[in-house]
Gaussian input, Z-matrix of N, CA and C with variables (Angstrom, degrees):
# hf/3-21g

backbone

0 1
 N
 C     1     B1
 C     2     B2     1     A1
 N     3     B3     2     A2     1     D1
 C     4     B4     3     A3     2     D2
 C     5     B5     4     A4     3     D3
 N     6     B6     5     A5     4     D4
 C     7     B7     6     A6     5     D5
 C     8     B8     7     A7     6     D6
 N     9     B9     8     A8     7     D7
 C    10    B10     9     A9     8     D8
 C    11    B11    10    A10     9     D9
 N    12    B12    11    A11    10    D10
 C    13    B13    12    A12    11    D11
 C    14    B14    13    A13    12    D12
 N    15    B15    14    A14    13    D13
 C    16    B16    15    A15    14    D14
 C    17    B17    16    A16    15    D15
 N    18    B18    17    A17    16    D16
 C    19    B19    18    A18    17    D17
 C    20    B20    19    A19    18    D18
 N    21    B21    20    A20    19    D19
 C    22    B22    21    A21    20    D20
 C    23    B23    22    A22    21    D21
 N    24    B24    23    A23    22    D22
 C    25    B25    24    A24    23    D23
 C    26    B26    25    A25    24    D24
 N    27    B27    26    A26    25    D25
 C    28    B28    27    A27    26    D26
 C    29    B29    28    A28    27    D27
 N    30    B30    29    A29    28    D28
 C    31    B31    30    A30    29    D29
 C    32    B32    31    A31    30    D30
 N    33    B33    32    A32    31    D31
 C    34    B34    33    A33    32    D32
 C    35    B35    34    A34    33    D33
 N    36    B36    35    A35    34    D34
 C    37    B37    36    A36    35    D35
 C    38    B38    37    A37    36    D36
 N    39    B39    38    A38    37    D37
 C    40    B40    39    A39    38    D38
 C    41    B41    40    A40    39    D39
 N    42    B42    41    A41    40    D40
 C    43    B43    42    A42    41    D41
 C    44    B44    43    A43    42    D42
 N    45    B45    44    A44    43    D43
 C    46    B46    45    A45    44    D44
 C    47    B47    46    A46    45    D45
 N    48    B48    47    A47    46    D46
 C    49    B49    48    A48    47    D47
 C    50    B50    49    A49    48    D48
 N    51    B51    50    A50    49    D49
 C    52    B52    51    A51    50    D50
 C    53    B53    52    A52    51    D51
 N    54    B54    53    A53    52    D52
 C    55    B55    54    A54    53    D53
 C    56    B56    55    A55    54    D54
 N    57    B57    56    A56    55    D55
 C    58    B58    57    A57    56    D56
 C    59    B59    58    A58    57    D57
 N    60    B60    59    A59    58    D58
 C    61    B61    60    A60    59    D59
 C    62    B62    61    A61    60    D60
 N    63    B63    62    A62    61    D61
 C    64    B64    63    A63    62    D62
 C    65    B65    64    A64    63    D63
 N    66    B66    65    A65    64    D64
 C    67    B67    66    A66    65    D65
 C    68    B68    67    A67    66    D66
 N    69    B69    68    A68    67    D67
 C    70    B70    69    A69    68    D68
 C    71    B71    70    A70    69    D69
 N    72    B72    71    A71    70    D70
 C    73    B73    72    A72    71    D71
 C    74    B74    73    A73    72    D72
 N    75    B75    74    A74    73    D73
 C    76    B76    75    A75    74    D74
 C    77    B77    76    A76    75    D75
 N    78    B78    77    A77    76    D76
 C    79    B79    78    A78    77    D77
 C    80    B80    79    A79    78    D78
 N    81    B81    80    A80    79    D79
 C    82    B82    81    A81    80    D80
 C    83    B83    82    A82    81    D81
 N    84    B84    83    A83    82    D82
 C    85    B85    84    A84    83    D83
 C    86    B86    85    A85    84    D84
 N    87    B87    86    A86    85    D85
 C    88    B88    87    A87    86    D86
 C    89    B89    88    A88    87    D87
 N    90    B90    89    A89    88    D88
 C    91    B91    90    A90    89    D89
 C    92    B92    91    A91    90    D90
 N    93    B93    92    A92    91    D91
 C    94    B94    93    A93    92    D92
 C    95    B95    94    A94    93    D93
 N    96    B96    95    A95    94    D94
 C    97    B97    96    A96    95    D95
 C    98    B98    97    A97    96    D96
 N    99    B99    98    A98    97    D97
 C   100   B100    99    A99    98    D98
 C   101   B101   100   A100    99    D99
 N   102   B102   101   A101   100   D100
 C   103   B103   102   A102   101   D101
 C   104   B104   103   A103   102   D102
 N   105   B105   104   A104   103   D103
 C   106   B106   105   A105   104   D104
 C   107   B107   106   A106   105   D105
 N   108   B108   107   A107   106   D106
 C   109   B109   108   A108   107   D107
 C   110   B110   109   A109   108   D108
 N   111   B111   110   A110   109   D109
 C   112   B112   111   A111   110   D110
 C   113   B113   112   A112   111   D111
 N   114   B114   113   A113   112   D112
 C   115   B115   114   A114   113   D113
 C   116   B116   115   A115   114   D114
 N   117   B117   116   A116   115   D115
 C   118   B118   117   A117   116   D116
 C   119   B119   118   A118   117   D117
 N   120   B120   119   A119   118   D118
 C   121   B121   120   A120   119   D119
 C   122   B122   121   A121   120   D120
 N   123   B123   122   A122   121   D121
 C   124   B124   123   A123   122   D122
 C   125   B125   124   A124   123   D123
 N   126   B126   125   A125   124   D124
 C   127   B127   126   A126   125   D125
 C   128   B128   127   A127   126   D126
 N   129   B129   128   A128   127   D127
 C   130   B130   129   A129   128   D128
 C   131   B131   130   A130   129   D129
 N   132   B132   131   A131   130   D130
 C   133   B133   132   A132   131   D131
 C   134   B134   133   A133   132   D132
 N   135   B135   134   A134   133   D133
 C   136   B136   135   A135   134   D134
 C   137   B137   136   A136   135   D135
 N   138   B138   137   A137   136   D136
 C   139   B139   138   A138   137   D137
 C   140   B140   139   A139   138   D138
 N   141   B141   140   A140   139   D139
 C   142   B142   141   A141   140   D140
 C   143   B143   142   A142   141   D141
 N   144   B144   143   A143   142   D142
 C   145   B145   144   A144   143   D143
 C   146   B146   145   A145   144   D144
 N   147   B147   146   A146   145   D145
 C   148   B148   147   A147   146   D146
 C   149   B149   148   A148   147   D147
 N   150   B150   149   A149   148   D148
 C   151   B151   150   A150   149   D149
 C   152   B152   151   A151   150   D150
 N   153   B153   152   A152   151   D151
 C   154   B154   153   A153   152   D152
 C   155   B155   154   A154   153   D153
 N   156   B156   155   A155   154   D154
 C   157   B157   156   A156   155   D155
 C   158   B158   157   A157   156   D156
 N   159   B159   158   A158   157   D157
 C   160   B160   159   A159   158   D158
 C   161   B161   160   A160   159   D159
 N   162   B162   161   A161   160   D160
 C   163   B163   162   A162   161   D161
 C   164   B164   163   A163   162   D162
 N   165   B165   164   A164   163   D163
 C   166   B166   165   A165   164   D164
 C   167   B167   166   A166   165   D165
 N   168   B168   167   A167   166   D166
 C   169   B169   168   A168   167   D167
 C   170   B170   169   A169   168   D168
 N   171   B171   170   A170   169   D169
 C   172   B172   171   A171   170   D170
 C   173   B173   172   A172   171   D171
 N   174   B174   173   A173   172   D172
 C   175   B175   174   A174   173   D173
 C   176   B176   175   A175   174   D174
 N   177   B177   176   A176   175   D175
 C   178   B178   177   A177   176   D176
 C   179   B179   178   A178   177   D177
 N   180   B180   179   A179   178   D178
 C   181   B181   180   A180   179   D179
 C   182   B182   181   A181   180   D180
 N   183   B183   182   A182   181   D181
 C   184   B184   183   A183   182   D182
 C   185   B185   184   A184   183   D183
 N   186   B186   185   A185   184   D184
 C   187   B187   186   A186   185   D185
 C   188   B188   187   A187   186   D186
 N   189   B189   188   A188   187   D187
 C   190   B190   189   A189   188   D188
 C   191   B191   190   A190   189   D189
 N   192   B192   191   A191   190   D190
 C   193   B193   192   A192   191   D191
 C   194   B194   193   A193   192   D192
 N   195   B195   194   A194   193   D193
 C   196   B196   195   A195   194   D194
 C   197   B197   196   A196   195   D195
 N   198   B198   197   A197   196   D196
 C   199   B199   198   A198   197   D197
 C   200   B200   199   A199   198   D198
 N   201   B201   200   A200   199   D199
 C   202   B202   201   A201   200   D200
 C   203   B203   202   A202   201   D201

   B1=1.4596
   B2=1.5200
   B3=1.2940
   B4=1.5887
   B5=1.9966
   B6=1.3572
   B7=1.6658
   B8=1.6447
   B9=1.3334
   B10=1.5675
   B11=1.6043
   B12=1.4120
   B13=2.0967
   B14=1.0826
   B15=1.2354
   B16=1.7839
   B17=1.6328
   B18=1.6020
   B19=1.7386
   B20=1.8656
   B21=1.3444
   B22=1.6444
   B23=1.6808
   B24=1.2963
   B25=1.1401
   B26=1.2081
   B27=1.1289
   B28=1.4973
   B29=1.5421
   B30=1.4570
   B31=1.5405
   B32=1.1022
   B33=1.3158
   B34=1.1972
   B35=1.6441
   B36=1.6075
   B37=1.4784
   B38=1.2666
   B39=1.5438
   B40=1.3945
   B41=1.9519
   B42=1.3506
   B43=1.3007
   B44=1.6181
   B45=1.9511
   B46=1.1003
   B47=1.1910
   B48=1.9059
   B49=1.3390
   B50=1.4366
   B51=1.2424
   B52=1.7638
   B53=1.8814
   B54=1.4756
   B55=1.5470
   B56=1.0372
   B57=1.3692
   B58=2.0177
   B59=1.2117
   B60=1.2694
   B61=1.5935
   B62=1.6053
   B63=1.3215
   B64=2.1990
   B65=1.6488
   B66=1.2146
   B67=1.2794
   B68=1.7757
   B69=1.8007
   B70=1.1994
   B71=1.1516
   B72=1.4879
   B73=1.7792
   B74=1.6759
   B75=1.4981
   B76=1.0488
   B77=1.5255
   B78=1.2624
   B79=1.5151
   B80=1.8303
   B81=1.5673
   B82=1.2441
   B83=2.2823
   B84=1.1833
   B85=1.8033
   B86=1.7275
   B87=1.2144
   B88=1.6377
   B89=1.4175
   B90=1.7764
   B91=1.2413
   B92=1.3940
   B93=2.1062
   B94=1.1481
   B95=1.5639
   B96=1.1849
   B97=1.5422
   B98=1.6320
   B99=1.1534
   B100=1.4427
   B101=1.1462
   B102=1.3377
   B103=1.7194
   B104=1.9911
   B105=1.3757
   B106=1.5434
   B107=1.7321
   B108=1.5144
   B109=1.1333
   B110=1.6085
   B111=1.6769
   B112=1.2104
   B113=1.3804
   B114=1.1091
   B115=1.7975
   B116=1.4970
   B117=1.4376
   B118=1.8828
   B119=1.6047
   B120=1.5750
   B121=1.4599
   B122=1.8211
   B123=1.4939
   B124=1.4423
   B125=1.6256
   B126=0.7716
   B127=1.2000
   B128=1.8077
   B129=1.5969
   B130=1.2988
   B131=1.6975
   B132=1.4555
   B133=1.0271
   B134=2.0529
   B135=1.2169
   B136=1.1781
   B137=1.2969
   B138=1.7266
   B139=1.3583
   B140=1.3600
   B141=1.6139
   B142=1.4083
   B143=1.9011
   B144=1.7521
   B145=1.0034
   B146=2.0198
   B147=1.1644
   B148=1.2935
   B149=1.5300
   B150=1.4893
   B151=1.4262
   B152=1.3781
   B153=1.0715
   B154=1.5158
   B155=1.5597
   B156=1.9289
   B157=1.6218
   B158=1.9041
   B159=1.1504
   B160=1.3779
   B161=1.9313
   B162=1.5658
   B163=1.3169
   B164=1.2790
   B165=1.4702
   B166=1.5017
   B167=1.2890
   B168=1.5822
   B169=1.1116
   B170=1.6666
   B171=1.6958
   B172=1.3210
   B173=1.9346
   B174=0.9619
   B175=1.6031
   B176=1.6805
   B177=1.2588
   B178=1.4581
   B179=1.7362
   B180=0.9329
   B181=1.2303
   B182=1.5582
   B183=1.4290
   B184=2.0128
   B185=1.5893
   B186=1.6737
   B187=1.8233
   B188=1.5224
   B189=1.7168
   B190=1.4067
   B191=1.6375
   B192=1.5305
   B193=1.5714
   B194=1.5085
   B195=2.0186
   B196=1.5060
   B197=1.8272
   B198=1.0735
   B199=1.4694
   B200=1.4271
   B201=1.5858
   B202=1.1495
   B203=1.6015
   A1=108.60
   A2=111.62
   A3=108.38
   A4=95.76
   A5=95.83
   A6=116.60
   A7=96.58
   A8=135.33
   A9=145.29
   A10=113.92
   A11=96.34
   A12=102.17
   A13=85.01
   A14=101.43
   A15=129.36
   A16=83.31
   A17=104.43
   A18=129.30
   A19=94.52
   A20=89.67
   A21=96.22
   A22=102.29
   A23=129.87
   A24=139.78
   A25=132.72
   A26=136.58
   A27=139.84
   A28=108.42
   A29=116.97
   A30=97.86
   A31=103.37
   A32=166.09
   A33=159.54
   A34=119.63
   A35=89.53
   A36=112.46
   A37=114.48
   A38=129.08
   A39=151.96
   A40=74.35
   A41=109.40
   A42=107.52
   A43=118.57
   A44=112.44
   A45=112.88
   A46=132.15
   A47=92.74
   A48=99.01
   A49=135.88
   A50=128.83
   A51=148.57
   A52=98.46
   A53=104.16
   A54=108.77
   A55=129.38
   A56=118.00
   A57=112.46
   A58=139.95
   A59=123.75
   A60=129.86
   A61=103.94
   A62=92.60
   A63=102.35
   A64=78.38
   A65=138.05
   A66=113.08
   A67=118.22
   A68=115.56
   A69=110.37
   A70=129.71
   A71=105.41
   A72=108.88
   A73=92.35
   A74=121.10
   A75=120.36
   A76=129.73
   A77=93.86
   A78=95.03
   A79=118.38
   A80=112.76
   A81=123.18
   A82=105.26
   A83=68.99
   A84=67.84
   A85=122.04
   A86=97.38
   A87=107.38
   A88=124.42
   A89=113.75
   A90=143.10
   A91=110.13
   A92=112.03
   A93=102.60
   A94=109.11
   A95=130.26
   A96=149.43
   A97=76.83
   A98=125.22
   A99=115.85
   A100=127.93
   A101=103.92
   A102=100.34
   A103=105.93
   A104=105.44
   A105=107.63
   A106=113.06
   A107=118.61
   A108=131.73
   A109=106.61
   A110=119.40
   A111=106.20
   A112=132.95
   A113=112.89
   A114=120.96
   A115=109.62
   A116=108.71
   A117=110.74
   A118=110.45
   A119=100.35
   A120=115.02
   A121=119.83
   A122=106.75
   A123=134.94
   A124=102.72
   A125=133.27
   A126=153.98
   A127=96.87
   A128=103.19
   A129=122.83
   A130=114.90
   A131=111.26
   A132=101.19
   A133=90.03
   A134=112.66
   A135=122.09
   A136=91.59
   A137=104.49
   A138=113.29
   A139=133.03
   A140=133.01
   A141=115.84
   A142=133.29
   A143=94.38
   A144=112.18
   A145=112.20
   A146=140.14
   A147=139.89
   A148=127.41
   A149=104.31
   A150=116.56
   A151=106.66
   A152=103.67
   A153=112.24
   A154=151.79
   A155=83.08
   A156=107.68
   A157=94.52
   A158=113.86
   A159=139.12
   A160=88.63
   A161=106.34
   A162=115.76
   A163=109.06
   A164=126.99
   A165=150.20
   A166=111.36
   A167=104.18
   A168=106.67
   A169=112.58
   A170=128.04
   A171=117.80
   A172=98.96
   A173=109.83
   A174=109.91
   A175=114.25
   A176=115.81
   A177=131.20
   A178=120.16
   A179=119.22
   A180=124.06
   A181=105.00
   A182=114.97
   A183=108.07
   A184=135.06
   A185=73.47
   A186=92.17
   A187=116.32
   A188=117.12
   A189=104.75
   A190=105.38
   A191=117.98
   A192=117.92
   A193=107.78
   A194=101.43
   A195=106.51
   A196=88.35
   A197=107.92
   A198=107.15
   A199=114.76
   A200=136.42
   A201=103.70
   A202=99.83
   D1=143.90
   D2=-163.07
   D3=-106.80
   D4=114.90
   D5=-173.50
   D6=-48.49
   D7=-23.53
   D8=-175.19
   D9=-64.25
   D10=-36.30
   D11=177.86
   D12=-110.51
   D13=108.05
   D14=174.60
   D15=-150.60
   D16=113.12
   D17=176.03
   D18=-66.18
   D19=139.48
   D20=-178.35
   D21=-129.67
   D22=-154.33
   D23=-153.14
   D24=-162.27
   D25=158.71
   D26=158.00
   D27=-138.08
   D28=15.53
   D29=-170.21
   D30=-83.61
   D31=53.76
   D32=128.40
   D33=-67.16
   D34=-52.72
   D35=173.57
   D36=-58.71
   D37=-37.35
   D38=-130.14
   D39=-105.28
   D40=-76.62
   D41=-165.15
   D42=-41.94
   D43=-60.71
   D44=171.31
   D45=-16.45
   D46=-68.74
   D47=177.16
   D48=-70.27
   D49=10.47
   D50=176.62
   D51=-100.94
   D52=-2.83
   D53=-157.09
   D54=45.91
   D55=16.50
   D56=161.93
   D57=-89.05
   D58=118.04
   D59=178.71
   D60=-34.82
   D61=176.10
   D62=-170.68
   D63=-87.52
   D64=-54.47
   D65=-158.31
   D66=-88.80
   D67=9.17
   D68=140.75
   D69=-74.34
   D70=-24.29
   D71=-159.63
   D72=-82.66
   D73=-23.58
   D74=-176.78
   D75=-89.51
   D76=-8.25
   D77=163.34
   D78=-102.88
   D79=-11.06
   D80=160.11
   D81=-53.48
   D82=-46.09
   D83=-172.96
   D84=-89.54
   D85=9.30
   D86=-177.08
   D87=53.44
   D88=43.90
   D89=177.48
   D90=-123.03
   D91=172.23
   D92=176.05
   D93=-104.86
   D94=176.60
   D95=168.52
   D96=-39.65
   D97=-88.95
   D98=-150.93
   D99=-48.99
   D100=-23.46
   D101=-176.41
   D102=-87.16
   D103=-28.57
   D104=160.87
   D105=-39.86
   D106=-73.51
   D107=-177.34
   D108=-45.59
   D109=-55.69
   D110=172.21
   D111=-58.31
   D112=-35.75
   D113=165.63
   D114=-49.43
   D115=-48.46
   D116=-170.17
   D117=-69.76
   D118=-27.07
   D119=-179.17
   D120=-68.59
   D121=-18.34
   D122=-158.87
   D123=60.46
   D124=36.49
   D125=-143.04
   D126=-95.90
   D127=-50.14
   D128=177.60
   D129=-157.05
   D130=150.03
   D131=-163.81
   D132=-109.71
   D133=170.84
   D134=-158.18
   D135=-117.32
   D136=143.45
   D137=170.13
   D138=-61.73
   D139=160.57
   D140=-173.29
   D141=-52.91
   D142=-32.81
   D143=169.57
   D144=-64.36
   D145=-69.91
   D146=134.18
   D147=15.81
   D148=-48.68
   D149=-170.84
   D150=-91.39
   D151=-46.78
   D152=157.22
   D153=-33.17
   D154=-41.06
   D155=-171.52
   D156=-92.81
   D157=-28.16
   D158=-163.48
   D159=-71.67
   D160=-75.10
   D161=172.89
   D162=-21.76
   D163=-78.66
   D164=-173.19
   D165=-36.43
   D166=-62.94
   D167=-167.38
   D168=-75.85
   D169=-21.08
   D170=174.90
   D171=-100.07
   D172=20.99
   D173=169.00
   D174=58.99
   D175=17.50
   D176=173.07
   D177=-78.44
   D178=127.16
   D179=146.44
   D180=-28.03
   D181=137.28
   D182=145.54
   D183=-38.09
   D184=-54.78
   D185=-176.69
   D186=-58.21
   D187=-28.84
   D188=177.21
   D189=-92.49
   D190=-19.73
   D191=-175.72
   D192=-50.50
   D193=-52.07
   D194=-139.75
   D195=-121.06
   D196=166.72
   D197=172.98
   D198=-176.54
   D199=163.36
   D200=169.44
   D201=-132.90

């Protein structure tokens, strides 16, 4: 596996700017606070379904949410 495609992020930014806390944005997406923080952290990357609900719910494109 090439250490270079490592999925990255903007949802921190993404959230701020919609003005929702990690544990609104996280109950919009039927997750917990922690797994928010770990996603923003790159910490972990979120399943397709996840990225999706994440997308939706901050009204983003993928392409500007997720990137690598």
């Amino acid at each position: 596996m090439n250490n270079d495609l490592v999925l990255k992020n903007n949802l921190k930014e993404s959230r701020v700017k919609k003005g929702l806390s990690q544990e609104e944005l996280a109950r919009l997406v039927g997750t917990t606070r922690q797994t928010i923080i770990s996603i923003e952290k790159n910490a972990f990357n979120p399943s397709a379904k996840l990225a999706l609900l994440l997308c939706i719910a901050l009204d983003e494109e993928f392409e500007n949410l997720f990137y690598f």
